[in-house]
N, CA, C and O of each residue as an XYZ file, in Angstrom:
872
protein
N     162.468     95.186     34.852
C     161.407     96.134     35.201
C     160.703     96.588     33.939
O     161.315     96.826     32.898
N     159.366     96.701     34.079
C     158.462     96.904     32.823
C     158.986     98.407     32.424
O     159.932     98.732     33.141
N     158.689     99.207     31.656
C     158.999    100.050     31.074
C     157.820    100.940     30.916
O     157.212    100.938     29.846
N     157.325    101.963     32.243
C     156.783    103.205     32.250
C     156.163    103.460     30.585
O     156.730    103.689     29.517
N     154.373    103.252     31.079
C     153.510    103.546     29.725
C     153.382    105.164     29.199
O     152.471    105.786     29.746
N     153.992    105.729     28.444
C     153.700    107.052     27.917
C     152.693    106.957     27.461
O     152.150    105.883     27.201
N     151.989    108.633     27.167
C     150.812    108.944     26.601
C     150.838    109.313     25.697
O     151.357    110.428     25.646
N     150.290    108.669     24.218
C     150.660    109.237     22.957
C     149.477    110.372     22.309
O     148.367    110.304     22.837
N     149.598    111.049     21.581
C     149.651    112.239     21.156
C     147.970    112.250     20.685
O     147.185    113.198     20.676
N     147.724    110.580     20.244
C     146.022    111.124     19.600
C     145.547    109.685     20.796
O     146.272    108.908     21.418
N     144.014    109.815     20.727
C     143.325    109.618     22.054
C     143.152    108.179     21.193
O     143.224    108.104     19.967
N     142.847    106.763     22.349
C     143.199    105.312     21.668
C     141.465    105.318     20.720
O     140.592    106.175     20.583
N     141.556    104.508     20.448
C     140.205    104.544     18.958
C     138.892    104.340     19.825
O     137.803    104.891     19.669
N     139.322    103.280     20.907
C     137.748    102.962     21.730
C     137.722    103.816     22.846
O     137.298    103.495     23.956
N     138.132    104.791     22.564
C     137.840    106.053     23.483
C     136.398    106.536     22.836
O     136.673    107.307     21.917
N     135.194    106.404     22.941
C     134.023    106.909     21.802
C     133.238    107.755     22.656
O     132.353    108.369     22.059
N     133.354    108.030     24.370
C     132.375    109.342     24.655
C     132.867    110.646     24.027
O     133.996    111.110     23.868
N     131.907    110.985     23.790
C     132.109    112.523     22.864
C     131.986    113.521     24.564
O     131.011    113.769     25.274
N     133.430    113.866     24.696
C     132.985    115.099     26.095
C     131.638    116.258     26.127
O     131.087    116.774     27.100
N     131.357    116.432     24.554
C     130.468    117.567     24.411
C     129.405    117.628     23.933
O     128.841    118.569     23.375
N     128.888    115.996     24.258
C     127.764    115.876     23.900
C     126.605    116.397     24.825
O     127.057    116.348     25.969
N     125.263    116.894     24.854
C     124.729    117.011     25.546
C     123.792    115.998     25.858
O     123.440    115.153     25.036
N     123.297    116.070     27.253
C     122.338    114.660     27.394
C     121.341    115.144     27.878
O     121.425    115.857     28.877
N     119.942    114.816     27.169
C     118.691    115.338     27.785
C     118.886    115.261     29.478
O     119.662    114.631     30.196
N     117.550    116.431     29.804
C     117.585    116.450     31.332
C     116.705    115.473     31.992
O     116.411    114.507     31.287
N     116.302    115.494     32.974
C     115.816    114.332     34.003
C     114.594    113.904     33.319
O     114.174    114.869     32.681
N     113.914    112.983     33.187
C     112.475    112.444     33.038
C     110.871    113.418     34.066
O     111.052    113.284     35.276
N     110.280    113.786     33.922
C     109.283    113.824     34.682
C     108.446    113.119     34.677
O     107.592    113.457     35.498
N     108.182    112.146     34.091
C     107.199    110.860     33.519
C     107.942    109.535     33.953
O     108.708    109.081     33.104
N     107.847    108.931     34.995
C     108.452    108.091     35.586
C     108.776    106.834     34.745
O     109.870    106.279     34.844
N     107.659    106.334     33.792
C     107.398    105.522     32.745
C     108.489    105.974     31.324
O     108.922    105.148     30.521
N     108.674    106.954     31.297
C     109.589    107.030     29.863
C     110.879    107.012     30.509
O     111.801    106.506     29.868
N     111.175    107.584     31.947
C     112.368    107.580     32.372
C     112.636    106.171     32.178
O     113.529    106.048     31.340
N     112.174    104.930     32.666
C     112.811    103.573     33.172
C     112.284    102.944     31.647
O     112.604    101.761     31.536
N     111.899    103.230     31.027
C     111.677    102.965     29.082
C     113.454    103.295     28.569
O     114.259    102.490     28.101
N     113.604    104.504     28.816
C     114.964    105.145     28.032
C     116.154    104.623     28.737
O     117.221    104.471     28.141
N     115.973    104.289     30.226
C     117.215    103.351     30.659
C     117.009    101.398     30.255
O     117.918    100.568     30.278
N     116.180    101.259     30.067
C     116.068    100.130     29.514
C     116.605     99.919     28.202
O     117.345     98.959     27.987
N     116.372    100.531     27.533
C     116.686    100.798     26.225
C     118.440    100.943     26.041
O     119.012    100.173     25.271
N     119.179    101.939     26.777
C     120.220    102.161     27.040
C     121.287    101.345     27.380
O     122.403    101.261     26.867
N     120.783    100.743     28.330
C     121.202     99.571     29.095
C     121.621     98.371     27.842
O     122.650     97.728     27.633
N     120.267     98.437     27.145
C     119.764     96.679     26.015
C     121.312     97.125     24.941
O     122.269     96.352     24.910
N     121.306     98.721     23.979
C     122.263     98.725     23.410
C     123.694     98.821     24.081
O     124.658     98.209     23.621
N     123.716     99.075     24.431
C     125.075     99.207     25.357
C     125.600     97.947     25.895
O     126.664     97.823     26.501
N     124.654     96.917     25.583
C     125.223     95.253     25.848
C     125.078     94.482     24.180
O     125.293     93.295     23.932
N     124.654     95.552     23.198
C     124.554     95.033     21.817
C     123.322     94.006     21.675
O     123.282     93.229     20.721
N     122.233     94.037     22.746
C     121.062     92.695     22.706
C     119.707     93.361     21.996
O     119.226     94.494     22.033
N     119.453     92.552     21.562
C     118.292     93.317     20.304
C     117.029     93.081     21.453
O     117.283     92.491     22.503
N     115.746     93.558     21.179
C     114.377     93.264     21.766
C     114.309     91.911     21.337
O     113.663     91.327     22.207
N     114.655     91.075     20.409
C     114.220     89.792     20.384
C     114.798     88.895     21.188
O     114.232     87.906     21.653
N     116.438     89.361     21.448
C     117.059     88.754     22.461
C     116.956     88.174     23.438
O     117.060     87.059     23.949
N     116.573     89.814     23.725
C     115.640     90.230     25.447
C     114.933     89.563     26.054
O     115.179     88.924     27.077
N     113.436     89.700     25.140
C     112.572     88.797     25.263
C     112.897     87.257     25.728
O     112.518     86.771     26.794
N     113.626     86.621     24.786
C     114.133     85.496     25.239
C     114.843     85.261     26.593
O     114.630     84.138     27.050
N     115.778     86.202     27.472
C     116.488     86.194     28.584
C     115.278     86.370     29.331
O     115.415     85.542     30.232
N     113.883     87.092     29.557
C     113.212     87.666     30.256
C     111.784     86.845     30.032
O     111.097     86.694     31.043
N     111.303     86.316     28.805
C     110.495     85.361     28.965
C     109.555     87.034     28.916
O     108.526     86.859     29.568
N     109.591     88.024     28.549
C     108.759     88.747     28.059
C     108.461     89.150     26.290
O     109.288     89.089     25.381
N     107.083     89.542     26.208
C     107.098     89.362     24.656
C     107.709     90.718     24.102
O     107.990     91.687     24.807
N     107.874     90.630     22.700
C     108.591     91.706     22.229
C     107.869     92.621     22.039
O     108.245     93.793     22.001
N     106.551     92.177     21.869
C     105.508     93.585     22.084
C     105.606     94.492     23.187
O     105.511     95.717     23.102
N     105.869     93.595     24.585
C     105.399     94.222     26.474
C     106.959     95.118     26.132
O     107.061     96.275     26.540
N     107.760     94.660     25.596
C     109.393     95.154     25.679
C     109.242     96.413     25.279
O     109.530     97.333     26.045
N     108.712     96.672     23.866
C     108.083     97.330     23.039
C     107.921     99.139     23.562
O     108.342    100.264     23.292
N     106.873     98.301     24.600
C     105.994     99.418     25.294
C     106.576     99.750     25.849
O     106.494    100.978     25.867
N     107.698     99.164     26.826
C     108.015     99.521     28.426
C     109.319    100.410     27.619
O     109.714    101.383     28.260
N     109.905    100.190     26.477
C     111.442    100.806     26.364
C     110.285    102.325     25.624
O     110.852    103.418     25.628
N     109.323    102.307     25.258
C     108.395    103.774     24.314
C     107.916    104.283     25.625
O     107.664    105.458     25.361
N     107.593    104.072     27.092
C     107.251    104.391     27.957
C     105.728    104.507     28.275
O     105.136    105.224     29.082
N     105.123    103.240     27.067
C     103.522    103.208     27.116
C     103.514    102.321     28.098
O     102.791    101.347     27.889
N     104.154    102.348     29.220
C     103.322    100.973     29.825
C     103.991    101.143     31.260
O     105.182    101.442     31.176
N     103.380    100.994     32.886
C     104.005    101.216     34.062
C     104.762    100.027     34.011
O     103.925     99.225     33.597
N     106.028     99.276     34.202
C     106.433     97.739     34.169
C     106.353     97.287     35.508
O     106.933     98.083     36.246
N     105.782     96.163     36.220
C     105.703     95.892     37.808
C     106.979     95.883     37.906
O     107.829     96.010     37.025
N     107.133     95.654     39.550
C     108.592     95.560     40.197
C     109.067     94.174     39.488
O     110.243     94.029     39.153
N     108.226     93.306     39.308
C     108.869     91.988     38.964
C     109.010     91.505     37.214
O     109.370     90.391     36.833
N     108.724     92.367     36.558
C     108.775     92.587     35.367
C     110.577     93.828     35.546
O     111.340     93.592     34.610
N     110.901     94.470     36.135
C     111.682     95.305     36.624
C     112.764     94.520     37.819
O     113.514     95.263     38.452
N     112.792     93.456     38.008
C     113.578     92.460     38.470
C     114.063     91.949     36.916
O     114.882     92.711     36.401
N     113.691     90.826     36.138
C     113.355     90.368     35.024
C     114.480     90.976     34.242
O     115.465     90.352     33.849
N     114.214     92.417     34.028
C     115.105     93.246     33.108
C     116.281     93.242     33.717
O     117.362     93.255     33.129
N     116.096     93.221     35.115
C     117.873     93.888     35.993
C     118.794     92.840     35.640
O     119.889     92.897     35.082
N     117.981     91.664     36.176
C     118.634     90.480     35.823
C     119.466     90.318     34.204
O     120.603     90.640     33.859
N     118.486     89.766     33.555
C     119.152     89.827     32.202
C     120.127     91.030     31.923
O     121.187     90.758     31.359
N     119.871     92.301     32.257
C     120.965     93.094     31.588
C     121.889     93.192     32.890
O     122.539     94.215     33.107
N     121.916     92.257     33.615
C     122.910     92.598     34.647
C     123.403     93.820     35.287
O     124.617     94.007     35.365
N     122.542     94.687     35.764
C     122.426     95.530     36.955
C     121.178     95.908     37.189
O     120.113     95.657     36.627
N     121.605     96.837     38.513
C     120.539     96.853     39.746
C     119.313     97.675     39.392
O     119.212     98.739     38.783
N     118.358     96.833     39.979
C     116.934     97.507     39.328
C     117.065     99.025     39.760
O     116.274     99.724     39.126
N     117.770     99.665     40.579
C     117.818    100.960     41.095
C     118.143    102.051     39.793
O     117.788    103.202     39.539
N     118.945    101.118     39.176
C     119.345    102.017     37.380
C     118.345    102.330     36.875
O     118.673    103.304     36.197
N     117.125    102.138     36.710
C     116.487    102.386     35.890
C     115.504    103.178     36.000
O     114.584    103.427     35.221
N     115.861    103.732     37.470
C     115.218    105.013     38.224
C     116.217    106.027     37.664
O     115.525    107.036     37.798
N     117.277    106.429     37.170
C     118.506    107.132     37.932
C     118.164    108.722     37.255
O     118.499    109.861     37.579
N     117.272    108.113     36.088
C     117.202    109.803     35.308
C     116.097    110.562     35.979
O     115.992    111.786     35.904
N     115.110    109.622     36.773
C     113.738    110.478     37.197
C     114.025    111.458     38.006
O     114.797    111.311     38.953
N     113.433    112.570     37.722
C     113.993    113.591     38.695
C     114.797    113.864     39.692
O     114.672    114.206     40.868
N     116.107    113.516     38.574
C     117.566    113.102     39.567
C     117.943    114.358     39.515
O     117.772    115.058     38.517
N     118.625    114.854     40.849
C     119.503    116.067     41.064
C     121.059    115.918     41.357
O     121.638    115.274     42.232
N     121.414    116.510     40.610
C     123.171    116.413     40.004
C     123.731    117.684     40.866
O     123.444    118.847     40.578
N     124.341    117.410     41.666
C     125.134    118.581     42.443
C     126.389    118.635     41.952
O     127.022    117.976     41.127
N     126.676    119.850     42.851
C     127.954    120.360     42.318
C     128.736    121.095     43.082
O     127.827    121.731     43.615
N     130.003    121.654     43.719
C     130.681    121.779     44.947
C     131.487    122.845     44.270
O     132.008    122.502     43.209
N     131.725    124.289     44.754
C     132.311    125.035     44.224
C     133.208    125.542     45.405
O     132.634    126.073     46.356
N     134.523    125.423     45.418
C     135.293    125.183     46.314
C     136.445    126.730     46.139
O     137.134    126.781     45.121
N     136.573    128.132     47.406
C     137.054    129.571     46.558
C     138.321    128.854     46.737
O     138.427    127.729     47.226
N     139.627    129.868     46.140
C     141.160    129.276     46.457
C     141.481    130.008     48.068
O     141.406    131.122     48.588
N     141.934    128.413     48.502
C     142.600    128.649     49.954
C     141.499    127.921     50.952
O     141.791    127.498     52.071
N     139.822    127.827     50.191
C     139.265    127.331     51.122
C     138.887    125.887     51.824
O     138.207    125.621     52.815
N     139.817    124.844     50.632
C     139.984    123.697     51.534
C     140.131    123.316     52.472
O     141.052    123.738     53.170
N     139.002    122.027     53.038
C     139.136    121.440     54.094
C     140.322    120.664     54.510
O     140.412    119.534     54.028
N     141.278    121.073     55.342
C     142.546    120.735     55.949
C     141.924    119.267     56.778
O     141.294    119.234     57.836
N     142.373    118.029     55.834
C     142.589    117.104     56.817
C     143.390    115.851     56.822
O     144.251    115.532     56.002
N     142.897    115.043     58.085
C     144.360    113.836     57.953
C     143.513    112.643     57.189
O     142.321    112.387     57.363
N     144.460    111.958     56.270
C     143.636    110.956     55.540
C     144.506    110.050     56.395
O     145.490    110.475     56.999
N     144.113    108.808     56.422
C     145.094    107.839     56.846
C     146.024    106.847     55.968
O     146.083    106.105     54.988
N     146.712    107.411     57.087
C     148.468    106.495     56.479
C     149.219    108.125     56.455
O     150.426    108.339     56.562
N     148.298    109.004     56.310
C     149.405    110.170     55.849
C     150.529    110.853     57.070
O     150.195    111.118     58.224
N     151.751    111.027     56.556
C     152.975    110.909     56.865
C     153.077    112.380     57.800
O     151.996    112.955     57.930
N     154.213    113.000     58.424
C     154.104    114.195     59.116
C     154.787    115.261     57.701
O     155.618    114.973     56.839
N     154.027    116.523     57.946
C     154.273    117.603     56.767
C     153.685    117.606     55.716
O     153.668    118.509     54.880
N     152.706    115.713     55.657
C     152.088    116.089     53.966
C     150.269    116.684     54.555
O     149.314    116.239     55.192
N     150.727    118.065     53.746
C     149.532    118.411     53.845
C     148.299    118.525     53.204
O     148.508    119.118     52.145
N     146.789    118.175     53.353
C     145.876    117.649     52.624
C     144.794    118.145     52.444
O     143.945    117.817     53.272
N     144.481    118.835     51.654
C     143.430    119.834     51.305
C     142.015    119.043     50.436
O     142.054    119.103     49.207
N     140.799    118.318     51.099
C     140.180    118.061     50.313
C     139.167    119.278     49.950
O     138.618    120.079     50.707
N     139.095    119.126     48.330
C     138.496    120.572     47.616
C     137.492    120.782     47.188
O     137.032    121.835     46.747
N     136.743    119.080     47.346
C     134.984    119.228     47.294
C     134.921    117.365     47.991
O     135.808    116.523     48.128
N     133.683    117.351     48.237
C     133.247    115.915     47.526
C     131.232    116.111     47.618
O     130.351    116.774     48.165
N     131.422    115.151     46.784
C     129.705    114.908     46.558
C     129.435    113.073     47.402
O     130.084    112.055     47.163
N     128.357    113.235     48.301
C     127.591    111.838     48.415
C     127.224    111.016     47.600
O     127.710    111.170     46.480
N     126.373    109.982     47.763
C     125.738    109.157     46.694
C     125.094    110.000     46.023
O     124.284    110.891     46.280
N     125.697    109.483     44.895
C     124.909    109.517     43.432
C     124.745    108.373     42.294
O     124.988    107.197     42.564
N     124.386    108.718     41.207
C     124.235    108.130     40.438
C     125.241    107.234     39.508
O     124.871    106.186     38.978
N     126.087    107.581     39.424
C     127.328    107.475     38.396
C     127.929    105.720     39.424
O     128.605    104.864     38.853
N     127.528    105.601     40.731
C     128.123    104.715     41.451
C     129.501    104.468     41.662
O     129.962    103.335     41.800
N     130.345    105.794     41.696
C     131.764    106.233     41.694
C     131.833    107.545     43.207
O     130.980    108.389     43.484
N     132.799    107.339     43.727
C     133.411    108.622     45.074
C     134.463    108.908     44.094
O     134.980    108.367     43.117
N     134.579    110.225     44.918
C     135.984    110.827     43.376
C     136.222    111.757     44.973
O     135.349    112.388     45.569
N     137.427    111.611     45.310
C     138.197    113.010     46.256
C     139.247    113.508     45.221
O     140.076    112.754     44.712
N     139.152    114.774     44.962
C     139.957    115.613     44.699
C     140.970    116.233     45.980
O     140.384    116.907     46.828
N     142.048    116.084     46.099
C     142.719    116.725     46.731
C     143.977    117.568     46.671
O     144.923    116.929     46.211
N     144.232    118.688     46.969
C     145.882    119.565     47.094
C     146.363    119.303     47.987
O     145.964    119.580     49.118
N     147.892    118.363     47.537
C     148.756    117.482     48.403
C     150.104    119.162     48.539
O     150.583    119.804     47.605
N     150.296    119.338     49.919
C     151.203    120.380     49.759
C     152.641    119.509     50.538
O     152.627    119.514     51.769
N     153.455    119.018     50.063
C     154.879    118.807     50.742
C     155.718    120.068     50.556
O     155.841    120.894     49.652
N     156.351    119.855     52.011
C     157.769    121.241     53.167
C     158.874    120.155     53.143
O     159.079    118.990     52.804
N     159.495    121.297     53.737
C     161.267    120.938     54.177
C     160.696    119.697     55.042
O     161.504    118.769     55.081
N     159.356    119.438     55.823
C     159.569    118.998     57.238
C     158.747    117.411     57.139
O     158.737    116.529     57.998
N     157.932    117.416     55.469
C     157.654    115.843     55.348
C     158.760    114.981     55.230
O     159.954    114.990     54.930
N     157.824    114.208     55.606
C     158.589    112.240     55.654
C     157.811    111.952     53.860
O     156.844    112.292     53.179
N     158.666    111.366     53.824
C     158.617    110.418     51.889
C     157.825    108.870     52.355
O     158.174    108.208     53.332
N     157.320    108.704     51.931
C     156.102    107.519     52.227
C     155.921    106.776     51.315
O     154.698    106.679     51.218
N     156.593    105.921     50.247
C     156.382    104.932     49.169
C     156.034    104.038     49.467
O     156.587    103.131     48.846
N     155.025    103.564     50.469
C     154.392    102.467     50.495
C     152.565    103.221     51.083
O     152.165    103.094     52.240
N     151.958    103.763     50.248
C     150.699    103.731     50.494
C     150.162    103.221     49.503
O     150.504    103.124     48.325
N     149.028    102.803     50.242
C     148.101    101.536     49.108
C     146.536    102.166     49.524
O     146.393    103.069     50.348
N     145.931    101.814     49.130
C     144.287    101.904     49.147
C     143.633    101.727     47.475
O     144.234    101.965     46.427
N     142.127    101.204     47.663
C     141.105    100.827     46.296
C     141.387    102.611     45.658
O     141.689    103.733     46.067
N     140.959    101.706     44.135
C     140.941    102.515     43.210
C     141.786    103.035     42.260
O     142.919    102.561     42.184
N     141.394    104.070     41.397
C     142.485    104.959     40.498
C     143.002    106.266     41.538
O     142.481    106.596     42.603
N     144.078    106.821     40.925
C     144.395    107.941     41.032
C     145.121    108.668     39.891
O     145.812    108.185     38.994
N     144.743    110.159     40.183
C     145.810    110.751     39.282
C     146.515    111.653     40.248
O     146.352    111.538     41.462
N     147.286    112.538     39.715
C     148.644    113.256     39.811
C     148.675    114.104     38.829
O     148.878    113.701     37.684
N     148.482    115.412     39.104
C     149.218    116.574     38.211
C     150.080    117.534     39.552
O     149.775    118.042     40.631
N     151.238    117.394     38.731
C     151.898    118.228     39.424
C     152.022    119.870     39.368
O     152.668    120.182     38.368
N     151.583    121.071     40.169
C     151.607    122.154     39.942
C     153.088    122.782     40.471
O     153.390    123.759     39.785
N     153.787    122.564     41.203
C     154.998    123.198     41.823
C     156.170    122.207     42.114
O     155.974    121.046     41.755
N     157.257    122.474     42.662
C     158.372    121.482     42.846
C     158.542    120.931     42.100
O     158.113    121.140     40.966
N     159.532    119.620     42.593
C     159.758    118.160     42.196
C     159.937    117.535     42.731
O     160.765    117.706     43.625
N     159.144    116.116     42.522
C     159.588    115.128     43.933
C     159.704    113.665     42.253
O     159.407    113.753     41.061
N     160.353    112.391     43.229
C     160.681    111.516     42.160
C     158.750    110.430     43.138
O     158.149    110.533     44.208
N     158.674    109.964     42.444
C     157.097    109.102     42.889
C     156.988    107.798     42.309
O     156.870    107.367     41.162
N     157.061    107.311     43.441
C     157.330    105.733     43.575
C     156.123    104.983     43.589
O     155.422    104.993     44.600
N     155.692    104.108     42.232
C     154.585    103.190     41.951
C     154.754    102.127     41.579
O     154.971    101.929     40.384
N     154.705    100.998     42.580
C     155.295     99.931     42.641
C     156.873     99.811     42.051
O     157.466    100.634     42.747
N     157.577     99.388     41.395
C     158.629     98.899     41.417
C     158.754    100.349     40.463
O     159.877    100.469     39.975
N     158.190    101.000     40.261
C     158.755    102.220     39.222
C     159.000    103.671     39.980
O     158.585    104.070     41.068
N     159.780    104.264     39.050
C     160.004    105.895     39.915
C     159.820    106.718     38.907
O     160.461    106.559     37.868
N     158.906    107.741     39.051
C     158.797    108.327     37.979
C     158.745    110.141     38.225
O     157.910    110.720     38.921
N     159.498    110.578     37.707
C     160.211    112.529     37.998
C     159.141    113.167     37.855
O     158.554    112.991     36.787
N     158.678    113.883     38.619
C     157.477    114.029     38.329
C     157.612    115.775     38.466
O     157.962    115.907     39.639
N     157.533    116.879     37.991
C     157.620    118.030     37.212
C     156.580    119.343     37.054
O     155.441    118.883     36.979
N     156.566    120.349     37.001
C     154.977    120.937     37.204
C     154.886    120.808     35.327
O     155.725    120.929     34.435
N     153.312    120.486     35.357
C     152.584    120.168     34.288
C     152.582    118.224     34.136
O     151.686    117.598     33.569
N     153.533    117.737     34.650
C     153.116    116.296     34.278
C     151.816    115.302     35.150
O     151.178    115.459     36.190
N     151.843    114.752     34.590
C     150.674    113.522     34.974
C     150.743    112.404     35.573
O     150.946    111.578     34.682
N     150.707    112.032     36.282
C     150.648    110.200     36.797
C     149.154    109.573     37.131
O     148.269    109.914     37.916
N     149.243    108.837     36.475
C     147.563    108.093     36.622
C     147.718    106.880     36.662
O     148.371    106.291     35.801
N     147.062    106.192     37.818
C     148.030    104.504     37.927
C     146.469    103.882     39.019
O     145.561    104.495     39.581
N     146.762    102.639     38.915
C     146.616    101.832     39.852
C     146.489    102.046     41.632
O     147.429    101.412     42.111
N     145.941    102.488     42.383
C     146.499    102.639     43.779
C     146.397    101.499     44.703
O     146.516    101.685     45.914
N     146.161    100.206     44.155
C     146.374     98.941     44.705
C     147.678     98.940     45.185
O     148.003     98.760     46.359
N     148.528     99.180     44.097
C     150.089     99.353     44.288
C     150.967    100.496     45.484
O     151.089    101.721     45.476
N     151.270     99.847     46.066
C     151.947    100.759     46.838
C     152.825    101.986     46.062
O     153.574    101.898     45.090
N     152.434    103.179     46.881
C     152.787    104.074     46.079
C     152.681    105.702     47.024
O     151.908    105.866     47.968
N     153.827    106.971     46.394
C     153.993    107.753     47.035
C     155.661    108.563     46.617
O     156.532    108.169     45.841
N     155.626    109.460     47.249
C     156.716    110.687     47.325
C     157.974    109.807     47.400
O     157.902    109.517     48.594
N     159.092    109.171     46.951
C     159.819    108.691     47.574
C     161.271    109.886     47.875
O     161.886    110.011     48.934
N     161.484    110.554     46.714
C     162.533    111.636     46.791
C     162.132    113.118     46.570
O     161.813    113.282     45.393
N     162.024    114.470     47.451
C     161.349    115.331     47.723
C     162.645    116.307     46.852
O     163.554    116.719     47.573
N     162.705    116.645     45.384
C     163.936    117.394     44.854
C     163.546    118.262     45.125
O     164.279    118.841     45.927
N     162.426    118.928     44.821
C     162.528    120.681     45.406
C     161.197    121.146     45.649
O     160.126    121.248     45.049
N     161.818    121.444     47.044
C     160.217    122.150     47.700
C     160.359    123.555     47.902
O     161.433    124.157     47.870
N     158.931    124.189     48.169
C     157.470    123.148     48.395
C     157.301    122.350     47.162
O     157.831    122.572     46.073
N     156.577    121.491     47.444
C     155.644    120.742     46.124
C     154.469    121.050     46.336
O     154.050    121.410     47.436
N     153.844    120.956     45.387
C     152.179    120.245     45.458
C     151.617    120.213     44.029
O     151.855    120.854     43.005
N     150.792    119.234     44.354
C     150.548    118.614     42.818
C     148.990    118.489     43.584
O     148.889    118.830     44.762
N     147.816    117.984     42.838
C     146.720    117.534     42.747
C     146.620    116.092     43.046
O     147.371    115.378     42.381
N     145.807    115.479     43.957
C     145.436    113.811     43.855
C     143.979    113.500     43.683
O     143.071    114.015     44.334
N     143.855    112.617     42.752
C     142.252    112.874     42.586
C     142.057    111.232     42.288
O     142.287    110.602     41.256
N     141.636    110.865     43.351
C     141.234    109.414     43.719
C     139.774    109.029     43.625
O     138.894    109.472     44.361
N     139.622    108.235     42.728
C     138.222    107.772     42.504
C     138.221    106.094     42.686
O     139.101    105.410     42.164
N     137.203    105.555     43.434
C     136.965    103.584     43.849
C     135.440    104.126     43.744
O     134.982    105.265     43.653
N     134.748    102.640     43.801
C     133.577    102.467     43.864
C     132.679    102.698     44.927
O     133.018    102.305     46.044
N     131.267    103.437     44.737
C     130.615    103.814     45.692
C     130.263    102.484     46.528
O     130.165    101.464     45.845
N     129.992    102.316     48.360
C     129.608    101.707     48.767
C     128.393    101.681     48.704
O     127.717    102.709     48.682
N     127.727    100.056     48.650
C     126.176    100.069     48.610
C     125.560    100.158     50.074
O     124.339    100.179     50.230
């Protein structure tokens, strides 16, 4: 059996978003908005404007304009780009007067409900969620509460990540072939391909946090 990855003490090197950076706000100029995601997009794949040009069969001048926001680019000049930088022409809308919500959830007022697969006694508090957006990620946050009166369930599976912080009890939590003690203040962040779940309930109540994020449907 592989040997449970700990988390070491300083953050790995290609960790490089800065949490506290700030990022300008939305575009009102529709033309500099889809200029500055173009642009974004080009470094963030390391491809220079001369590159570009070459994948797109546009000149480095038209490139020029469209990433400075002198220039409207047609839809098919805006195909062209999606292509070569490999995603959806819809990106390059995403800053124009995009609205970023936000879900402020009081304590106690979670929505009580049944997710499926879930077992009798585990109880499921989802504590916000947001629709489509931009980021092309669903994220449920939820407060998992286990009693004397749940069933232990080590075989749930579904897409995506999850995490685990545990606030109360102890239960042992079974992820794929591993078991791991899980404690108030610790963490589990894994895979949820893998079957996985509560397998030994040491002391209740429990409840810990689950905060499951997969990819938005198109």
């Amino acid at each position: 059996m592989a040997k449970p990855k700990e988390e070491s003490s300083t953050a790995p090197a290609n960790l490089s978003q800065d949490p506290h950076r700030v990022r300008e706000g939305s575009e009102k100029v529709l033309e500099v908005a889809i200029g500055r995601e173009v642009r974004a997009f080009r470094r963030q794949q390391g491809i220079t404007v001369a590159e570009l040009a070459n994948l797109t069969g546009l000149s480095i001048g038209m490139l020029s304009k469209i990433e400075n926001g002198n220039t409207s680019p047609s839809l098919t000049t805006l195909q062209l780009l999606a292509n070569a930088l490999s995603v959806p022409i819809t990106s390059f809308f995403r800053r124009f007067e995009e609205q970023r919500d936000a879900v402020h959830t009081k304590e106690g007022a979670g929505v009580e409900m049944e997710r499926a697969g879930t077992r009798a006694g585990h109880q499921y508090n989802l504590l916000g969620h947001l629709g489509a957006n931009a980021s092309g990620v669903v994220v449920e946050p939820y407060l998992i509460t286990l009693s004397e009166t749940s069933d232990v369930f080590p075989t749930f599976q579904h897409e995506g990540i999850e995490m685990l912080y545990m606030l109360e009890g102890e239960v042992n939590y079974r992820h794929g072939d591993q078991v791991f003690a899980l404690k108030p203040g610790d963490t589990l962040f894994f895979d949820a391909d893998a079957p996985h779940g509560p397998e030994v309930l040491v002391e209740l109540p429990a409840r810990y946090l689950s905060i499951i994020s997969y990819p938005q449907s198109n």
